[in-house]
VOGU-3710 file (C-alpha; in Angstrom, 3 decimals, decimal comma):
1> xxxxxxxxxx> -29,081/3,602/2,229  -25,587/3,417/1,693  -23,914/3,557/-1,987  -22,224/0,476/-3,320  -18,858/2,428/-2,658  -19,275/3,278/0,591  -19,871/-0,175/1,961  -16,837/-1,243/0,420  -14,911/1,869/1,619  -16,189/1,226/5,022
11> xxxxxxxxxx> -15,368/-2,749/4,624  -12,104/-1,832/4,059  -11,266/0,702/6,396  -12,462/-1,736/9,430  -10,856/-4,718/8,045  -7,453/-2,677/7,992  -8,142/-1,665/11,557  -8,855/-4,707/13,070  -5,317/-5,505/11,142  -4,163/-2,399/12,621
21> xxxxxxxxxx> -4,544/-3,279/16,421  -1,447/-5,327/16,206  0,196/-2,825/14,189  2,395/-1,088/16,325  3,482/-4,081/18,574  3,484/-7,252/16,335  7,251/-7,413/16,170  7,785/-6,988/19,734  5,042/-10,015/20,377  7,013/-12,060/17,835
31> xxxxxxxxxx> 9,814/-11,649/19,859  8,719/-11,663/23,023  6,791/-14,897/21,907  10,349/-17,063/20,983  11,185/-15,487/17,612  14,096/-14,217/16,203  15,769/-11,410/14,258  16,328/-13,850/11,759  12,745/-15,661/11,986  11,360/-12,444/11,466
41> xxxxxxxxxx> 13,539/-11,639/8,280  12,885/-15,676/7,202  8,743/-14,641/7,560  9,372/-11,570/5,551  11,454/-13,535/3,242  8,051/-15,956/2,868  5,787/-13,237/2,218  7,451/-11,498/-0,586  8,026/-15,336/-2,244  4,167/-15,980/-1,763
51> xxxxxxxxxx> 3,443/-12,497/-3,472  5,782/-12,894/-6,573  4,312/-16,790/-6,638  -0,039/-15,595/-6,320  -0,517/-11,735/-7,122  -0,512/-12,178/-10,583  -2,574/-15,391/-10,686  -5,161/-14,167/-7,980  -5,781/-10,969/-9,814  -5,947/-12,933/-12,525
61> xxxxxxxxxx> -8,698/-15,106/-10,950  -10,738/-12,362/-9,715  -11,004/-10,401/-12,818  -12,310/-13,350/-13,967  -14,573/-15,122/-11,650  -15,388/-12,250/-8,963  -13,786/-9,567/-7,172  -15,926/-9,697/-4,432  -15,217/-13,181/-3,347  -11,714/-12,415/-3,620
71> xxxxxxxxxx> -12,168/-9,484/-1,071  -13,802/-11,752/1,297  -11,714/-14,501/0,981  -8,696/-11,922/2,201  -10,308/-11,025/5,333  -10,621/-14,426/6,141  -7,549/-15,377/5,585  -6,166/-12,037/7,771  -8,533/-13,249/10,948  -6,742/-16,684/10,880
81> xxxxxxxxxx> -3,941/-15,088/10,294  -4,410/-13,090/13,614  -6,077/-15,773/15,859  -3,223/-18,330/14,674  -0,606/-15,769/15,594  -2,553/-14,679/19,236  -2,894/-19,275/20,003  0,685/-20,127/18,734  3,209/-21,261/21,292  5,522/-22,760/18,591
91> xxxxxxxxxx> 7,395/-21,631/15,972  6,248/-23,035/13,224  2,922/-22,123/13,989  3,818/-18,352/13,739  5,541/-19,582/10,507  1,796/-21,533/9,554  0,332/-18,083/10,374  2,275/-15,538/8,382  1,403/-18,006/5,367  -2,039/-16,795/5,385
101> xxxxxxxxxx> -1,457/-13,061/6,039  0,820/-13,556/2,966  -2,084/-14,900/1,212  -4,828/-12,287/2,415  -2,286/-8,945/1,630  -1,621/-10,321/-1,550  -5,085/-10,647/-2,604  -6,121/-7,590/-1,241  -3,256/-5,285/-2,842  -4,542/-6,721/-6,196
111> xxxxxxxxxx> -8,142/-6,671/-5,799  -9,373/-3,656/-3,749  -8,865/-0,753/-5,694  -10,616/-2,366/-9,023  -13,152/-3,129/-6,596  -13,634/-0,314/-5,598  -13,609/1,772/-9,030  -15,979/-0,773/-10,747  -18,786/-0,207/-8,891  -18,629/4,039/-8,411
121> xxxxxxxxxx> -21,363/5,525/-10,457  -19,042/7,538/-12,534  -15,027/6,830/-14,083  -14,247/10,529/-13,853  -14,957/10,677/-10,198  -11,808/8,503/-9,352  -9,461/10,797/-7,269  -12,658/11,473/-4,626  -13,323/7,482/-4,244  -9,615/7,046/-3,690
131> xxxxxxxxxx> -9,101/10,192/-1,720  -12,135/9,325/0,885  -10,812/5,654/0,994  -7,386/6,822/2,184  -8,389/9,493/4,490  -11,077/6,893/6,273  -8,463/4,285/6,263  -5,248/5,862/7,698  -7,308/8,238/9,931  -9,010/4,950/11,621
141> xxxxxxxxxx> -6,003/2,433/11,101  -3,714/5,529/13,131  -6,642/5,497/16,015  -6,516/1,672/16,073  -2,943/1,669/16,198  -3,346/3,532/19,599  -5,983/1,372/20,926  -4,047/-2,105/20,095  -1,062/-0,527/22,065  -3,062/0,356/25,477
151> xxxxxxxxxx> -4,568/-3,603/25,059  -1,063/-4,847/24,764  -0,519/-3,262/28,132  -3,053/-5,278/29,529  -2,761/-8,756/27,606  -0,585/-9,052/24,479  -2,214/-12,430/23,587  -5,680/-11,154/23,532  -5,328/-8,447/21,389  -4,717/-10,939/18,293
161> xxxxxxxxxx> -7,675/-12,521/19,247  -10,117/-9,876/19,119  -8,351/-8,361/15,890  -8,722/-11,947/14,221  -12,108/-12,377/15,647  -13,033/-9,241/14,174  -12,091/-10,044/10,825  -14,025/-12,991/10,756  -17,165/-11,797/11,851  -16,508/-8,921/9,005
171> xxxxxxxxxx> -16,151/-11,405/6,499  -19,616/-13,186/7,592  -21,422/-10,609/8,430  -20,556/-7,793/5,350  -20,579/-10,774/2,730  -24,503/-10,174/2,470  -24,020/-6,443/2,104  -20,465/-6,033/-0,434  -22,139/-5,060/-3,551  -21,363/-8,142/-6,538
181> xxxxxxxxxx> -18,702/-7,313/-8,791  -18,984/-5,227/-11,680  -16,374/-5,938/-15,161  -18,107/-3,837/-18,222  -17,284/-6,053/-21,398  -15,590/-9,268/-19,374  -13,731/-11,538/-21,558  -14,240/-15,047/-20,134  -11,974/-16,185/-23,239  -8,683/-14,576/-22,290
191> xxxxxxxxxx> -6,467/-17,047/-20,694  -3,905/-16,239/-18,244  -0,880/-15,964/-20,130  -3,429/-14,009/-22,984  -3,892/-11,444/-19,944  -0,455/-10,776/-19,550  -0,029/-10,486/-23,669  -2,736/-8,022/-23,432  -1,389/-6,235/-20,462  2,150/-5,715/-21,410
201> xxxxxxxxxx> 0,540/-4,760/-25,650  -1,342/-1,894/-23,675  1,600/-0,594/-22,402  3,064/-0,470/-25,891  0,538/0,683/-28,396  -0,301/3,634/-25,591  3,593/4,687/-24,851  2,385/8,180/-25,034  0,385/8,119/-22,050  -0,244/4,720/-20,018
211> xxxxxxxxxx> 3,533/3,829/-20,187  4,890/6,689/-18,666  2,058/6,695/-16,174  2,786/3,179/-15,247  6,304/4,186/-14,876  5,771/7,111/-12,323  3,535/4,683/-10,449  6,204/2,240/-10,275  9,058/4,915/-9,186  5,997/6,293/-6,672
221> xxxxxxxxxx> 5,492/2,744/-5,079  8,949/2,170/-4,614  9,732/5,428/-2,588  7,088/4,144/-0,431  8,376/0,936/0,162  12,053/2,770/0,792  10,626/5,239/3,244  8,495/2,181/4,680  11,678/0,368/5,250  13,896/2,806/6,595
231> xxxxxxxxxx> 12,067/4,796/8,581  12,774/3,534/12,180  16,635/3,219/11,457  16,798/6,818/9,953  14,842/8,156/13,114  16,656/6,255/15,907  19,742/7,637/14,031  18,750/11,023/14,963  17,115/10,623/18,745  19,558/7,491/19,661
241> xxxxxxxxxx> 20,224/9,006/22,459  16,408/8,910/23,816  15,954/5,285/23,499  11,988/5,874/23,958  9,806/3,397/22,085  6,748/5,557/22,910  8,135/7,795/20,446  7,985/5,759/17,652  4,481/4,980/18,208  3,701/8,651/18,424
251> xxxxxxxxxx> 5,976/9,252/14,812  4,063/6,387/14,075  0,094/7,372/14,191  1,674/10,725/12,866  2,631/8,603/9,791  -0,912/7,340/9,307  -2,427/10,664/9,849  -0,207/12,581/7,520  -1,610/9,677/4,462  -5,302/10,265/5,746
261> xxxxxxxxxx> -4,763/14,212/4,960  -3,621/13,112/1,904  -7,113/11,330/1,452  -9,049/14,378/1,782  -6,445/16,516/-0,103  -6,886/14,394/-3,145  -10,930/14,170/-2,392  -11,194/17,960/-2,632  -8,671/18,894/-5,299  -9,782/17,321/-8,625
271> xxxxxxxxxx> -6,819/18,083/-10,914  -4,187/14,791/-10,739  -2,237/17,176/-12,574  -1,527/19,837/-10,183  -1,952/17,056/-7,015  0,970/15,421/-8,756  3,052/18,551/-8,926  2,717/19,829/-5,468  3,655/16,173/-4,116  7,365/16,628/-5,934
281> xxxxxxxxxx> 7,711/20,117/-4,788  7,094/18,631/-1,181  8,500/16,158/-1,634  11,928/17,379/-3,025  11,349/20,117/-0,013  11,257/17,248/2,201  14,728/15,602/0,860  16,377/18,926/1,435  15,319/19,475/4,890  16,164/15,907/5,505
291> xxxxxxxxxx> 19,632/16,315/4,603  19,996/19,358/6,786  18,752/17,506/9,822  20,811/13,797/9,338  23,299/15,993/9,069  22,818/18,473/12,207  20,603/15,301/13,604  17,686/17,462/14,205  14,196/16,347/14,732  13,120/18,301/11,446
301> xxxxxxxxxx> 14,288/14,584/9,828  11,289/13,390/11,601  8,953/16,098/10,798  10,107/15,689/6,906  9,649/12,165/6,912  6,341/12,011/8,366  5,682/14,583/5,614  7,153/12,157/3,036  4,454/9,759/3,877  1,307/12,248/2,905
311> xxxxxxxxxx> 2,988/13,872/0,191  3,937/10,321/-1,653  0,413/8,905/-0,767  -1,129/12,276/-2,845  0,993/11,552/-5,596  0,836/7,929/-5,678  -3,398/8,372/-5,112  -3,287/11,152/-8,154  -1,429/8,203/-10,495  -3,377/5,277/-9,383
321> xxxxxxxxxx> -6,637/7,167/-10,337  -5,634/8,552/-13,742  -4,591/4,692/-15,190  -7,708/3,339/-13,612  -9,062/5,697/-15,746  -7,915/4,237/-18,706  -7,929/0,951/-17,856  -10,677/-1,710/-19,098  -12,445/-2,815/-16,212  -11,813/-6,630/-17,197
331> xxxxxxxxxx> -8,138/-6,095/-16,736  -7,888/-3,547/-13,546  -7,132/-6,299/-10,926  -4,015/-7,889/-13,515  -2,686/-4,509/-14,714  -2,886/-3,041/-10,852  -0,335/-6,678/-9,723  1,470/-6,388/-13,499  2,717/-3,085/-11,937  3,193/-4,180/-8,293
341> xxxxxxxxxx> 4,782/-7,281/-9,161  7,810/-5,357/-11,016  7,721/-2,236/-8,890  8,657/-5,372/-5,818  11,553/-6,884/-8,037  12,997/-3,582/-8,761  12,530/-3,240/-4,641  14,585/-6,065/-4,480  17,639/-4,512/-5,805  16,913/-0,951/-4,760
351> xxxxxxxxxx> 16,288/-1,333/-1,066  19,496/-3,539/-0,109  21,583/-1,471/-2,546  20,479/1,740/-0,538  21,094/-0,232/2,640  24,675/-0,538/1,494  25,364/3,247/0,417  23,964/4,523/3,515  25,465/2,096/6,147  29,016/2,641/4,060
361> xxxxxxxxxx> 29,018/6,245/3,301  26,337/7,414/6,079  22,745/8,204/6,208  23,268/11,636/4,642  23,264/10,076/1,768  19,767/8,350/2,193  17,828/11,365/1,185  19,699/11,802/-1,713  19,093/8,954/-2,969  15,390/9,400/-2,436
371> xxxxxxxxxx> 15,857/12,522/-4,338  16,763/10,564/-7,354  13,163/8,561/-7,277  12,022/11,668/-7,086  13,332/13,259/-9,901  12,083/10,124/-12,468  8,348/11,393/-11,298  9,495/15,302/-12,229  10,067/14,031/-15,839  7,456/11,961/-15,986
381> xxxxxxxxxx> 5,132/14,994/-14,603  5,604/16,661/-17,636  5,187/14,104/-20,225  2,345/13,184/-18,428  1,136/16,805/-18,312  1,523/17,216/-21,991  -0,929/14,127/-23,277  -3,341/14,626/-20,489  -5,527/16,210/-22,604  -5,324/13,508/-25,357
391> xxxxxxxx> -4,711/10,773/-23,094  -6,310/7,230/-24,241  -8,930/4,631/-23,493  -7,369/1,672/-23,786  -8,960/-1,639/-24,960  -7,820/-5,169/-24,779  -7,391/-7,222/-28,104  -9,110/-10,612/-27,894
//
C-alpha cells in the first residue's frame, strides 16, 4: 500500500503534467487563437493581482479548515481552466479562463508543500520528501512537455481538452485516496489578521535563525522568477540568428530535467548545509560562464542557464525544508504565502528594473546582476551555518 506521502507526491506530479501538456505551446495557441501581446501581458497582469488579493487568505483558510480540500479544489479549478481555454472562441472567455488558473496556482503554491510535510512520518526527513517530489515532478512535467507538443501537431484544440479532462477526473477520482490533513496543535481561535501577528512575531523573536532563513528563501525565489522571466530573451540573444523554435523546446525539457536532478540530489544528500553551499558555488560558476558567453554569444549561456535552473531548485529545496522544519504545522500554509507574497512584490520592482539595465546597457550585464542575488544567499549561508546547530522550534503565541 502506498504511504500517505506518496499519494500526494504522485497527485501532484500528474496534476502538474496534465498542466504540463500545454506547457510548451500555450502562448502560441493564445495567439494563434485571437490574442495579443498585450492580452497576454493584461492575463499575466490578472494573475499576479488575483495572487496578491487570495494567497494569503486561502492559506489562511486551509490551515484552518483543511489542506486537503484546498488541494482538490486547485485541480479543479486548473481542468476548467484548461477545458475553458481548449472551447473558447472569444476573448473574454480566455480572459474567464485564466481567472481560474489564477485561482488554482495560487492555492496550490500555498498549500502543497505543508501538505505534503504534515503527513510524512518523520520532520527530520524533509529534504528526501521534497527532493523525490521535485525529481518526480520535473522529470514527468519535462516528458509531458514533449508529448503536449507532438498533440499540438495534430490538433491544438484537443490537447486542452484532454489536459483539463485529466485534471478533473484526478480531482474525482484521487479525492477518496489524498490522505486528510494533518495540523499537530491547530488553533481554531487565531483569526486572520492574529495569523499574520503571529507570523511576522516569529520572524522576530527567532532573528537568529528563521529570519535569515526566510530571507535567503526570499532572495532564492526571486532568482527563480528572474531566470524564469528572462530566459527566452537571453537565449534568442545568443542563437538569433537560428530562429528555430524547436530549440527552445529542447532548452526547454532540458530546464525541467536539470530541476528533477536537483530532486534526487537533495533526496540523497541529507546535509541542507552543504546542498546550500554547492548551489552558490554553481551557481556563481554559472554567472561567470554566462558573462563569457553573452559576451562571445556562445551557446555555453545556454548550457549555464539550464544549469541555473537545477542548481537554484537545490538551494531553494535545501531552504524550504530547513523552515518547514521549524515551523508549527498550524501555520505552514500562511508562513509558506507570508514569504511568497513579499518575495512577488519585491519581483515587482526587481524584474522591470533588470529589464531596464539590460535593454539600456546590454545583456552582459544580466548575469551580473544575478550575481548580486546571489551573493545575499553567500552571507546568509554562513549565518545560517553558524546557528544550525542551535537553530529553534518555533511556536505561535495564542
Amino acid at each position: 500500500m502506498l504511504s500517505k506521502t506518496k499519494i500526494i507526491i504522485y497527485y501532484n506530479v500528474i496534476f502538474n503534467s496534465m498542466r504540463m501538456l500545454v506547457g510548451a505551446t500555450s502562448a502560441i495557441f493564445l495567439l494563434n487563437h485571437g490574442l495579443t501581446l498585450v492580452d497576454i501581458g493584461l492575463m499575466k497582469t490578472i494573475q499576479s493581482f488575483i495572487y496578491f488579493l487570495f494567497d494569503i487568505p486561502s492559506s489562511y483558510l486551509a490551515d484552518k479548515f483543511g489542506r486537503k480540500f484546498a488541494i482538490i479544489l486547485s485541480t479543479t479549478f486548473g481542468g476548467v481552466w484548461l477545458i475553458i481555454t481548449g472551447i473558447a472562441d472569444s476573448k473574454y472567455l480566455f480572459y474567464i479562463a485564466e481567472i481560474f488558473n489564477s485561482i488554482s496556482l495560487t492555492i496550490l503554491g500555498g498549500v502543497f508543500y505543508s501538505y505534503l510535510i504534515d503527513n510524512s512520518l518523520n520532520d527530520n526527513d524533509t529534504h528526501k520528501i521534497l527532493g523525490e517530489s521535485n525529481k518526480l515532478q520535473f522529470l514527468f512535467m519535462a516528458i509531458f512537455s514533449i508529448i503536449g507538443s507532438l498533440i499540438t501537431d495534430f490538433d491544438d484544440r484537443l490537447v486542452w481538452l484532454i489536459a483539463g479532462s485529466g485534471c478533473i477526473i484526478l480531482s474525482v477520482s484521487f479525492s477518496w485516496f489524498l490522505p486528510k490533513s494533518i495540523s499537530k496543535n491547530r488553533q481554531q481561535n487565531l483569526s486572520f489578521l492574529k495569523e499574520i501577528k503571529t507570523s511576522i512575531a516569529m520572524l522576530k523573536d527567532n532573528q537568529s535563525y528563521l529570519l535569515i532563513t526566510s530571507i535567503s528563501l526570499s532572495s532564492s525565489l526571486l532568482y527563480f522568477q528572474i531566470i524564469l522571466q528572462y530566459w527566452q530573451p537571453l537565449i534568442n540573444y545568443i542563437i538569433e540568428e537560428l530562429g528555430v523554435s524547436i530549440f527552445f523546446g529542447i532548452v526547454f525539457s532540458a530546464i525541467l530535467l536539470s530541476q528533477s536532478i536537483s530532486g534526487w540530489i537533495i533526496s540523497k544528500n541529507e546535509d541542507n548545509n552543504k546542498n546550500h553551499l554547492y548551489s552558490i558555488v554553481i551557481l556563481l560558476a554559472c554567472s561567470l560562464t554566462c558573462i563569457y558567453g553573452v559576451y562571445e554569444k556562445n551557446h555555453i549561456t545556454t548550457i549555464s542557464t539550464i544549469i541555473m535552473f537545477g542548481a537554484n531548485q537545490v538551494m531553494t529545496t535545501s531552504l524550504r525544508s530547513n523552515y518547514h522544519q521549524i515551523i508549527p504545522s498550524e501555520l505552514r500554509s500562511t508562513f509558506d504565502s507570508f514569504i511568497s507574497t513579499i518575495t512577488r512584490l519585491i519581483a515587482v520592482i526587481v524584474i522591470p528594473l533588470i529589464a531596464l539595465i539590460t535593454e539600456n546597457f546590454g545583456w552582459i550585464y544580466f548575469p551580473i546582476l544575478i550575481s548580486l542575488i546571489i551573493s545575499i544567499n553567500i552571507l546568509c549561508y554562513f549565518f545560517i551555518k553558524k546557528h544550525h546547530k542551535r537553530k529553534p522550534k518555533c511556536n505561535p503565541k495564542s
